[in-house]
C-alpha positions in Angstrom: 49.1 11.1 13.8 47.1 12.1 16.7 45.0 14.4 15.4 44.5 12.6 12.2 42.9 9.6 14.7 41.1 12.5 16.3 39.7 13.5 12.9 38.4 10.4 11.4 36.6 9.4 15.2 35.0 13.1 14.9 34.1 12.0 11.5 32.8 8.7 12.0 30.7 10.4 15.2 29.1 13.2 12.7 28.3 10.4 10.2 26.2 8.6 12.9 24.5 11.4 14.1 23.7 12.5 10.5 22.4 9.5 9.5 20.2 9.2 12.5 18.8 12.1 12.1 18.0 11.0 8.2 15.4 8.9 8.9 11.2 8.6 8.3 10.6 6.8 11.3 8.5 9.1 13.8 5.5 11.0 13.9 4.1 12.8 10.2 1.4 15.6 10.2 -0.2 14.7 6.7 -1.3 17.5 5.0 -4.0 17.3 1.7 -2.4 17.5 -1.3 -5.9 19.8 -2.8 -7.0 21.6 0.1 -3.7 22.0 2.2 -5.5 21.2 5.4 -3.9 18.9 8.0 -5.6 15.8 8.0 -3.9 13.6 10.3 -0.9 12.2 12.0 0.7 8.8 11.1 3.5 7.0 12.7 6.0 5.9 10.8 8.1 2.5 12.1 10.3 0.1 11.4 9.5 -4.1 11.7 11.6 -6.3 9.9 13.9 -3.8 7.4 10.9 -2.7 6.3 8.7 0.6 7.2 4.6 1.2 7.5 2.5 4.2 8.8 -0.5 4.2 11.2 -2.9 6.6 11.3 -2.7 8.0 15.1 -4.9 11.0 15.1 -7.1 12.2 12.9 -7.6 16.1 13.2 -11.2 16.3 12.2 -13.3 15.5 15.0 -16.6 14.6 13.1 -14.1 11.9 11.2 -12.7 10.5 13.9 -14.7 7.2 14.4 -14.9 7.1 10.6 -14.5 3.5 9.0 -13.1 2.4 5.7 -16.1 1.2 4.1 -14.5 1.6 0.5 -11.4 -0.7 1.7 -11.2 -4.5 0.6 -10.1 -7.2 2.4 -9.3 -6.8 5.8 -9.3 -3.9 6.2 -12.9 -3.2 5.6 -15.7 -1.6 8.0 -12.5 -1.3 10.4 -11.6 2.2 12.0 -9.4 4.3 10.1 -7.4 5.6 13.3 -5.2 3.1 13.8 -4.9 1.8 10.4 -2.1 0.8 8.8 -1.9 2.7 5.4 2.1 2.4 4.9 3.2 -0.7 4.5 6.4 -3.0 3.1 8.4 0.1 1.8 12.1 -0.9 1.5 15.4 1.8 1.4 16.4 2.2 -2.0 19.3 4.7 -1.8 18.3 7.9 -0.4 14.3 7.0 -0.7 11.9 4.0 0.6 9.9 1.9 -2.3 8.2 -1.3 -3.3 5.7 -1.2 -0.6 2.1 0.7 -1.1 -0.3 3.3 0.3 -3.6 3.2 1.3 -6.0 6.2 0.4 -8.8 5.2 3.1 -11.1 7.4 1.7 -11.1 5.7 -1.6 -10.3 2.5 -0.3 -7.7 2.8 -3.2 -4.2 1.2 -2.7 -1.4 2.3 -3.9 2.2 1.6 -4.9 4.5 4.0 -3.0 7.6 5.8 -2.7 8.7 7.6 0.6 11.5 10.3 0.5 13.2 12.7 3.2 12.9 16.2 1.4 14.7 18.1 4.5 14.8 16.3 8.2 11.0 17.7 8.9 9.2 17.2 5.3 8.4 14.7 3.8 8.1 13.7 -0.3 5.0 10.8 -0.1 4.0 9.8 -3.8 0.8 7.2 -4.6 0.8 6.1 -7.9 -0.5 3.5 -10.2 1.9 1.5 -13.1 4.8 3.7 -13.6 5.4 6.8 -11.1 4.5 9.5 -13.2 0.8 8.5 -12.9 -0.2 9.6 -8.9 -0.3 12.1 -6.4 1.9 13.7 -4.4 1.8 15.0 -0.8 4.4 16.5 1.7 4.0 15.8 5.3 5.3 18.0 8.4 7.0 15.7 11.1 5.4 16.2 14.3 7.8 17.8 17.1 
């Protein structure tokens, strides 16, 4: 009986830790879907259930004060570092959807869906009406 109790705490422990370490939130090297450069990094958080990305660093130098002259709303004429281009994506199972992406060098948004490939890559798909019609990047997570 013992080790049975033993068993399911063990259990229950590795679950936790698992499932922690399943997660989006943290810091994502984004890497161009055409050219396979590293653009930028973007911080991926929680606030309210839901999760957004800001752009935190942008790896090109000569881009870095870069605005989003191409974005509506808001968001216009505003720095892209710093930006938030994630926003409102929900869990669905094992991915995050129903929120959008902003391309801020289109000033294009995006509906999105966000999902773990392995604990350091990560499946981020734009697309337009039904899923099949986008793009698809993987990002690194930043150690």
């Amino acid at each position: 009986m013992k080790k049975q109790l033993l068993y399911s705490v063990l259990f229950m422990i590795f679950g936790l830790i698992s499932s922690h370490a399943q997660t989006v939130i943290g810091k994502w090297k984004t890497i161009d879907d055409e050219t396979g450069k590293q653009k930028s990094v973007v911080e991926i958080y929680e606030n309210d259930g839901k999760i957004y990305g800001k752009v935190v660093e942008i790896f090109d130098k000569s881009k870095e004060g870069k605005l989003c002259d191409e974005c509506e709303g808001a968001k216009k004429g505003k720095p892209i570092k710093g930006m938030v281009i994630l926003e409102g994506l929900k869990k669905k199972g094992s991915s995050w959807e129903g929120g959008t992406i902003l391309d801020p060098n289109s000033g294009k948004v995006y509906k999105c869906i966000v999902a773990l490939e392995s604990k350091d890559k990560l499946k981020v798909r734009g697309y337009v009406g039904f899923s099949l019609l986008g793009r698809t990047q993987y990002w690194e997570r930043l150690k």
